[in-house]
C-alpha positions as CSV (number, residue, x, y, z in Angstrom):
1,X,-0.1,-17.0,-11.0
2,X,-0.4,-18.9,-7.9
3,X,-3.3,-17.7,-5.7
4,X,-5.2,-19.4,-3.0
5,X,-9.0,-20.6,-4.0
6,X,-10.4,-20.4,-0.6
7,X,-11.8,-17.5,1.3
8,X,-10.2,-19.3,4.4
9,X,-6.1,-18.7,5.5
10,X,-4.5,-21.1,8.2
11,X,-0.9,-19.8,9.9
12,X,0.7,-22.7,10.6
13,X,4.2,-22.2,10.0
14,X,7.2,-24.9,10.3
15,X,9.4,-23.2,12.6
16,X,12.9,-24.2,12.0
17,X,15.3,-23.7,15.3
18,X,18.1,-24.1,13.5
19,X,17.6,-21.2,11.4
20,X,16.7,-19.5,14.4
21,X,19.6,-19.8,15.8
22,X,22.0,-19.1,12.4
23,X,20.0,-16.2,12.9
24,X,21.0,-14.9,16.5
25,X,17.6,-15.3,18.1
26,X,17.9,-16.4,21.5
27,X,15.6,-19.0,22.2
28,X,16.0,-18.2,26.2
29,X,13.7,-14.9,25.2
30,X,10.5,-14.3,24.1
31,X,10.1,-13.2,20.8
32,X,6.8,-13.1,18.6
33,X,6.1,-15.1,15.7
34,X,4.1,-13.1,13.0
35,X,2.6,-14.4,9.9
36,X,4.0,-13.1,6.6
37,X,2.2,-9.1,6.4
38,X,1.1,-8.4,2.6
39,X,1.0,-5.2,1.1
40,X,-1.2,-4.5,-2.0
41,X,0.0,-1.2,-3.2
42,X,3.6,-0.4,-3.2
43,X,6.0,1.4,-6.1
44,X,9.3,-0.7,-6.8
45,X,9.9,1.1,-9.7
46,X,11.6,-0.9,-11.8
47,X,11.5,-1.0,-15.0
48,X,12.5,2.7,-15.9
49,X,13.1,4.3,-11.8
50,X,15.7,1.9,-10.9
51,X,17.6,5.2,-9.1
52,X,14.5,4.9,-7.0
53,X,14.4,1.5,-6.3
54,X,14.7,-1.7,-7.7
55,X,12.1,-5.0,-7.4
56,X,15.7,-6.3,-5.2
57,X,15.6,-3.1,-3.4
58,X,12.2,-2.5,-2.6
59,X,12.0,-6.6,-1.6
60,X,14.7,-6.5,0.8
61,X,13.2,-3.4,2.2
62,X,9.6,-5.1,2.7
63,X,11.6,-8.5,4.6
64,X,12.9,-5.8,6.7
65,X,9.5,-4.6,7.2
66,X,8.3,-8.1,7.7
67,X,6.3,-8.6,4.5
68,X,6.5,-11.6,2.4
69,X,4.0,-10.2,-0.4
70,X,3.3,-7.4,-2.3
71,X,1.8,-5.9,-4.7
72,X,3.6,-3.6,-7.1
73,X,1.6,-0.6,-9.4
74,X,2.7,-0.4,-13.1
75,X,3.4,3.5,-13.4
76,X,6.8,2.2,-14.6
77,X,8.4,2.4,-18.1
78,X,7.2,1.2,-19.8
79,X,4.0,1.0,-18.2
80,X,2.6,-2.3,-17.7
81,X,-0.2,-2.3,-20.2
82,X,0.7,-5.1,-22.5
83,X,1.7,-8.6,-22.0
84,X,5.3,-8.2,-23.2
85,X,5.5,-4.7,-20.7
86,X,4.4,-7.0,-18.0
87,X,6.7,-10.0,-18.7
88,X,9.5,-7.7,-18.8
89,X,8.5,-6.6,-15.2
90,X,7.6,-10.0,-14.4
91,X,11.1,-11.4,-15.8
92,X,13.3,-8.9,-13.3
93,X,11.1,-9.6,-10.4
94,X,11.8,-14.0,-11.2
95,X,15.5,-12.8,-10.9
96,X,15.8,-10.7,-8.4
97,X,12.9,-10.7,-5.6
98,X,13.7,-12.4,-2.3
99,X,9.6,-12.4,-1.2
100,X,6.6,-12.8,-3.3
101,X,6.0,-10.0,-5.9
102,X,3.0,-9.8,-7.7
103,X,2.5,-7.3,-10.3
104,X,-0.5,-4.6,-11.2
105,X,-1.3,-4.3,-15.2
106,X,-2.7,-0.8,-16.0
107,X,-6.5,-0.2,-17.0
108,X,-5.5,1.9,-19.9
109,X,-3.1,2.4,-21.9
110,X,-0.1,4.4,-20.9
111,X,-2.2,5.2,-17.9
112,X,-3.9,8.1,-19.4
113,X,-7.2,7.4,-19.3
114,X,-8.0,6.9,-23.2
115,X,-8.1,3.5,-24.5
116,X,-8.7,0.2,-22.5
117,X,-5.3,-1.8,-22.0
118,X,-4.8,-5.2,-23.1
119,X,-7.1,-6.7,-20.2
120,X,-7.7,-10.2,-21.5
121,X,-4.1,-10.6,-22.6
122,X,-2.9,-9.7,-19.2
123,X,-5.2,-11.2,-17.0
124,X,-3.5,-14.6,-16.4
125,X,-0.2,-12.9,-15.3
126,X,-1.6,-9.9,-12.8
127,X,-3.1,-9.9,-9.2
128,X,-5.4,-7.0,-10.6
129,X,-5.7,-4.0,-12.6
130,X,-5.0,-0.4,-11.7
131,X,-4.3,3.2,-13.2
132,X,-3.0,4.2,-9.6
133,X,-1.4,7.5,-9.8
134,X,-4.0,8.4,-12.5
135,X,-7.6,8.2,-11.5
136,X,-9.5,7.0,-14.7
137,X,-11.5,10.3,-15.6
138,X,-14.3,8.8,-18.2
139,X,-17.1,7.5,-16.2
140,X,-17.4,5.4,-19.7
141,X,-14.1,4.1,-20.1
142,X,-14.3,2.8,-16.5
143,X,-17.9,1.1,-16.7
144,X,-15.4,-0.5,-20.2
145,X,-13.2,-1.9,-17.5
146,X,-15.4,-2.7,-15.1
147,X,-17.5,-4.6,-17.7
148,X,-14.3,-6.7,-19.0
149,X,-12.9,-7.1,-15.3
150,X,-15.7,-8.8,-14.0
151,X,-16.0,-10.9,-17.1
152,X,-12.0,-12.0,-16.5
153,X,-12.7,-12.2,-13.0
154,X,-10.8,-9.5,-11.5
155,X,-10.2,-6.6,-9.3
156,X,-10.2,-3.3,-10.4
157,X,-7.9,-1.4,-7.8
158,X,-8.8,2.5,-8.2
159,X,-6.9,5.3,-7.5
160,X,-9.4,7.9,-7.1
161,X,-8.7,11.7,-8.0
162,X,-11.0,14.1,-10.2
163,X,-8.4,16.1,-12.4
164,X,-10.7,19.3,-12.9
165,X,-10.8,20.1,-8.7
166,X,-6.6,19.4,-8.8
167,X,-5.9,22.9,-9.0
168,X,-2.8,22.6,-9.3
169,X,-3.0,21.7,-5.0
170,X,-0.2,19.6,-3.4
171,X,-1.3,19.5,0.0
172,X,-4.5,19.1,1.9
173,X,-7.0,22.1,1.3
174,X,-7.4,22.8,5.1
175,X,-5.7,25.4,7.9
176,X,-1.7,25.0,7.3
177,X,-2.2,25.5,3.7
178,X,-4.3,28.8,4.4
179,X,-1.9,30.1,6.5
180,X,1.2,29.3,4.8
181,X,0.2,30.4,1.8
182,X,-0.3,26.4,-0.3
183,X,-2.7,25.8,-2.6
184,X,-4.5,22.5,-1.2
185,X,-6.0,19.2,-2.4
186,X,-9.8,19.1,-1.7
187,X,-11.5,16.2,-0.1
188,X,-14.2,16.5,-3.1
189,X,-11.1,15.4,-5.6
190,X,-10.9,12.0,-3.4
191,X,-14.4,11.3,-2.5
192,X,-16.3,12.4,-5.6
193,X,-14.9,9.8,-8.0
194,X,-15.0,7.0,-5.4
195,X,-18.7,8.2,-5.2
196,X,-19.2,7.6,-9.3
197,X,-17.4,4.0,-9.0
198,X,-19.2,2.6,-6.8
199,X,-22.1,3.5,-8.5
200,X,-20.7,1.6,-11.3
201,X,-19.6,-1.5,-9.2
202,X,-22.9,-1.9,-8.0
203,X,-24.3,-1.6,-12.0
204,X,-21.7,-4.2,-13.3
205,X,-20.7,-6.3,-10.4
206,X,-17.5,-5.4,-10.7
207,X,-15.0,-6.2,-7.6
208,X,-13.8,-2.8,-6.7
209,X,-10.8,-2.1,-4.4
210,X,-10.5,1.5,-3.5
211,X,-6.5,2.5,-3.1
212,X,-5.6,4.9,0.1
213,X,-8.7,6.7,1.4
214,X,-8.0,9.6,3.3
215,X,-11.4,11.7,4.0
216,X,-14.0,10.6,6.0
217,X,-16.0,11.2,3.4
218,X,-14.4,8.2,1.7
219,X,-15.2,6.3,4.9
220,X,-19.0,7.5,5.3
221,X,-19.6,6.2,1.1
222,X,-17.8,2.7,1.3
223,X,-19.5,2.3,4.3
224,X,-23.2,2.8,3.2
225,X,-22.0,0.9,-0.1
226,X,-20.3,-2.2,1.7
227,X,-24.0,-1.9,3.4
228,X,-25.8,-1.8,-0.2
229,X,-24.2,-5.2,-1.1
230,X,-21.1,-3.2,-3.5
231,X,-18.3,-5.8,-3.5
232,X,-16.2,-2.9,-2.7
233,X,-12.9,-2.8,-0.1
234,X,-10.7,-0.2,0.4
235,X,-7.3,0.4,2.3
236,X,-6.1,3.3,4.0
237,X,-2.2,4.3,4.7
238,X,-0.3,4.3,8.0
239,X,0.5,8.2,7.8
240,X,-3.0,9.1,7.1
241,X,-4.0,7.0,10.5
242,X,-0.9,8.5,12.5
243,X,-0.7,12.0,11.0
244,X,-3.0,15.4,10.0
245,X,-2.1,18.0,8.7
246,X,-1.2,20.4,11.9
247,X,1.7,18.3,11.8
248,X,3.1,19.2,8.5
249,X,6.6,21.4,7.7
250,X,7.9,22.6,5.0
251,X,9.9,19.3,4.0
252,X,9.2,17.1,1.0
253,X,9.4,14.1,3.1
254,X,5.5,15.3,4.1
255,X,4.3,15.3,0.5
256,X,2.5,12.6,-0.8
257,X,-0.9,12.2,-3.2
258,X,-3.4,11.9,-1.1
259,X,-1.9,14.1,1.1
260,X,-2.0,13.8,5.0
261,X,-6.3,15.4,6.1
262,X,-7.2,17.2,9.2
263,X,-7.5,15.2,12.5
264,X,-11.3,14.9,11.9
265,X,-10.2,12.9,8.4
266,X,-7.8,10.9,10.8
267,X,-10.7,10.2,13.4
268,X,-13.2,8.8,10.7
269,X,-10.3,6.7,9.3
270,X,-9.6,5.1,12.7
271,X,-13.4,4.5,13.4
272,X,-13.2,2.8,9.5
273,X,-10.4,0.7,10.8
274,X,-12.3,0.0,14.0
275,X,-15.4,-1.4,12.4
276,X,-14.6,-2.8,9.4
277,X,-15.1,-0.3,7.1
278,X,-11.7,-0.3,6.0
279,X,-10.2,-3.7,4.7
280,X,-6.2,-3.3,4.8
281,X,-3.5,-1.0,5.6
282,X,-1.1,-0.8,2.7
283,X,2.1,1.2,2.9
284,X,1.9,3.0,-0.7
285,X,5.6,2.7,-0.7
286,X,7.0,5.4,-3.0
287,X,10.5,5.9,-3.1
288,X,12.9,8.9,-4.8
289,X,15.9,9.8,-5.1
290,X,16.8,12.7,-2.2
291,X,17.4,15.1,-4.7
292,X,13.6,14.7,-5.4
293,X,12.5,14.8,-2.0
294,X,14.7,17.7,-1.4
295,X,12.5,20.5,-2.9
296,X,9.9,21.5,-0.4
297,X,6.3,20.9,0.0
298,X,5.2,22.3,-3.5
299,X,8.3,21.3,-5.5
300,X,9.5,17.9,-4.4
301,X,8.3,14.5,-5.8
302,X,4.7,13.1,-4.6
303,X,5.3,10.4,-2.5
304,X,7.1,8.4,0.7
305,X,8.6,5.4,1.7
306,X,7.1,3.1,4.4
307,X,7.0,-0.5,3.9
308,X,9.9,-0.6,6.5
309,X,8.5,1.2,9.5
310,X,4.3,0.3,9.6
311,X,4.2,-2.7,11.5
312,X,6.2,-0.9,14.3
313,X,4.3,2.4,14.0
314,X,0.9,1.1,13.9
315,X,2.0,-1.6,17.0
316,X,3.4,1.3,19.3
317,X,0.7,3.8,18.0
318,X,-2.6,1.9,17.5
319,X,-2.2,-1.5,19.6
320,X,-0.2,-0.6,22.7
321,X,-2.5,2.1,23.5
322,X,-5.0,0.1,23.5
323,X,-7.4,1.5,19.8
324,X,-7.0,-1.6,18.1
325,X,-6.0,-4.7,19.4
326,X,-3.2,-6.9,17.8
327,X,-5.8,-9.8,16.3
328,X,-6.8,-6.4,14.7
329,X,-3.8,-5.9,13.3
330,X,-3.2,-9.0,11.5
331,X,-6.2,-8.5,10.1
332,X,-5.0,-5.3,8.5
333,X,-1.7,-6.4,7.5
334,X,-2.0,-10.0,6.4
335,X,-5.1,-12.3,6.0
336,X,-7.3,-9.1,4.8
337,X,-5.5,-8.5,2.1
338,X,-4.6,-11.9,1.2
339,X,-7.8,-12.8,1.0
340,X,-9.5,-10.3,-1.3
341,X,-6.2,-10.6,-3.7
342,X,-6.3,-14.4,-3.5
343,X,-2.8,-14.5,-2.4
344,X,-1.1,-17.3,-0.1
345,X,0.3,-17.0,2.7
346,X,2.5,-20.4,3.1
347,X,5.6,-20.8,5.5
348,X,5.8,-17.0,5.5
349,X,6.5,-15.3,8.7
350,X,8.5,-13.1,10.6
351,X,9.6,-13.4,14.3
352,X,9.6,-10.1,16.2
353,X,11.4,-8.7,19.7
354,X,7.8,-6.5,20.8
355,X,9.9,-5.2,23.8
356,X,12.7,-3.5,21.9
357,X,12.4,-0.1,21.2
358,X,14.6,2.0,18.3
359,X,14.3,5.0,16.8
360,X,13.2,5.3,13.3
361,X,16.4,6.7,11.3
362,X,16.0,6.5,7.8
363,X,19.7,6.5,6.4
364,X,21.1,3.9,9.0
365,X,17.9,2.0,9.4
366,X,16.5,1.4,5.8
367,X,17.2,-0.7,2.9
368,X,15.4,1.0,0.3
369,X,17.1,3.8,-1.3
370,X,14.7,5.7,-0.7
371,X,14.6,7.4,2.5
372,X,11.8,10.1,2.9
373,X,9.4,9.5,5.5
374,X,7.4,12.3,7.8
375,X,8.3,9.2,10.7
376,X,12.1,10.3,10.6
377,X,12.8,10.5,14.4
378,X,9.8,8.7,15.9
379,X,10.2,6.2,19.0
380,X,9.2,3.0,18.4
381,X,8.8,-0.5,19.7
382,X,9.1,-3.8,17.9
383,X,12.3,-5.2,16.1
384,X,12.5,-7.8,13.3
385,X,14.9,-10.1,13.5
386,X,14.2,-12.5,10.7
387,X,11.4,-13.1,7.7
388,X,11.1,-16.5,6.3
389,X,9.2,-17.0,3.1
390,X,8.3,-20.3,1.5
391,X,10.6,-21.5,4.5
392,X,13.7,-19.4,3.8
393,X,15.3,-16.7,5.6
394,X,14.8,-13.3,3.6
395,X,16.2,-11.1,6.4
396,X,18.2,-11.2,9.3
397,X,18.9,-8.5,11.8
């Protein structure tokens, strides 16, 4: 797998005007060159969901976005938890991805928490390992993986959820589930198992990625940990930054695991973004089918779609009023990421018209098949109109 070696990134990109041109960008106006964005947690799906999304789906729909990399979890089937699982995955992404696709291998087997996976024999073919959509319950099994991770030299990417304070909750535990009659998600679920990693990480040196924090308790532990020395970093989602849970309706397209916090939850994860406590913002792309979206808050599918609409949410809504600035945002979006995954950037890039405002409309706008997204509707500025990776044009508008 071809990763970078250095902890340092350079953008220098070999702008071709000719493509520009082929690809209606008047050179008269200004327009703003980006550097390729990388996500490391999104859901393509394929094998076994392909009416969700495909890895040719979901990779046209991260050009649109403006991403050239990404990282895809392996709750797929079969799961990716053995070498010839992971080359099957691997073999449709060779064929059909127009950007970079690098692929999760699971900690355990099957996900579910019981045996260690195939680690060693997967190692030289994944960016990391994860459970994500399972958070790995055994505080022994996980010290296992931690163990064998660091002696392979890799990330273990955690999503964190403590099964036994579930109860049975599909939104946050907080004031619209009172009074509409939910049963909620505790913080404690989140924050209590990132609490016991950590713990670990700092026992067996492990490096320790946490996947979409969404309490500020989350925020308040990494940050006294990143303090402690913990090789730890952690990303957060753009709906958990832009959204809490006064803004919820009874739609599926607001249901996702986490789920959207209070506003205090959203103030401690912008101060995380604001001083470093948070590494990247990853999209946690989840597609389904509409029929599985379709079924209200407590029946519908966990999960939304996104990699198409954060760079223009988190411009209009975080830079251009002035909370972070756009240096910030790169950050977030590329060389953060790409540089705790060990992933090159290249002649990736994207070339953007900031001033251009559209409205986010999910069934003429996106190329995913899925379309849920608690953003249907929202004003926004910034319009892609072409992604180059390794050089080539990916997308056009």
């Amino acid at each position: 797998m071809d990763r970078i070696s250095s902890d340092k990134i350079e953008f220098s990109p070999t702008i071709d005007i000719r493509m520009l041109r082929d690809a209606g960008v008047d050179l008269s106006s200004q327009y703003t060159i980006l550097p390729g964005f990388c996500d490391v947690h999104v859901h393509f799906r394929e094998p076994g969901f392909s009416y969700k999304e495909t890895i040719a789906t979901g990779a046209k729909a991260a050009a649109h976005g403006g991403y050239t990399a990404v990282c895809t979890m392996p709750n797929l089937d079969p799961v990716s938890d053995t070498p010839e699982h992971l080359a099957m995955q691997q073999s449709i992404i060779d064929r059909d991805a127009c950007i970079h696709v690098y692929p999760y291998a699971a900690i355990t087997v099957g996900q579910k928490g019981e045996a260690l996976a195939d680690l060693e024999g997967m190692a030289g073919n994944c960016i990391a390992f994860s459970d994500d959509g399972h958070g790995v319950q055994s505080e022994e099994m996980m010290r296992a993986a931690m163990i064998k991770a660091k002696s392979l030299g890799k990330i273990i990417t955690a999503h964190c959820e403590v099964n036994s304070l579930l109860h049975g909750g599909y939104i946050h535990d907080g004031k619209y589930a009172a009074d509409n009659g939910h049963r909620g998600i505790c913080s404690e679920s989140e924050w209590k198992q990132i609490e016991r990693d950590l713990k670990l990480a700092a026992e067996t040196g492990c490096a320790y990625h946490v996947c979409h924090i969404s309490t500020k308790e989350s925020v308040d532990i990494i940050r006294k940990a990143k303090a402690e020395g913990v090789d730890v970093t952690c990303e957060t989602a753009p709906h958990y930054l832009l959204l809490d849970d006064s803004m919820l309706e009874e739609d599926g397209k607001w249901k996702m695991n986490p789920p959207i916090r209070s506003a205090a939850d959203r103030e401690a994860l912008i101060e995380g973004i604001i001083d470093g406590t948070i590494d990247c913002i990853a999209t946690d792309h989840a597609p389904h089918s509409a029929e599985e979206k379709s079924r209200g808050l407590e029946k519908s599918a966990f999960g939304i779609v996104g990699i198409e609409t954060a760079f223009p949410l988190l411009y209009t809504y975080m830079v251009m009023p002035g909370i972070i600035s756009m240096d910030k945002l790169e950050q977030l979006l590329v060389y953060n990421p790409r540089k705790r995954f060990g992933i090159p950037l290249g002649n990736d890039y994207s070339v953007w018209n900031m001033a251009a405002e559209w409205t986010i409309t999910p069934e003429i706008d996106f190329l995913s098949k899925g379309k849920a997204t608690p953003f249907d509707g929202w004003r926004v500025s910034g319009i892609n109109v072409l992604t180059v990776c390794d050089g080539k044009p990916v997308y056009t508008f």
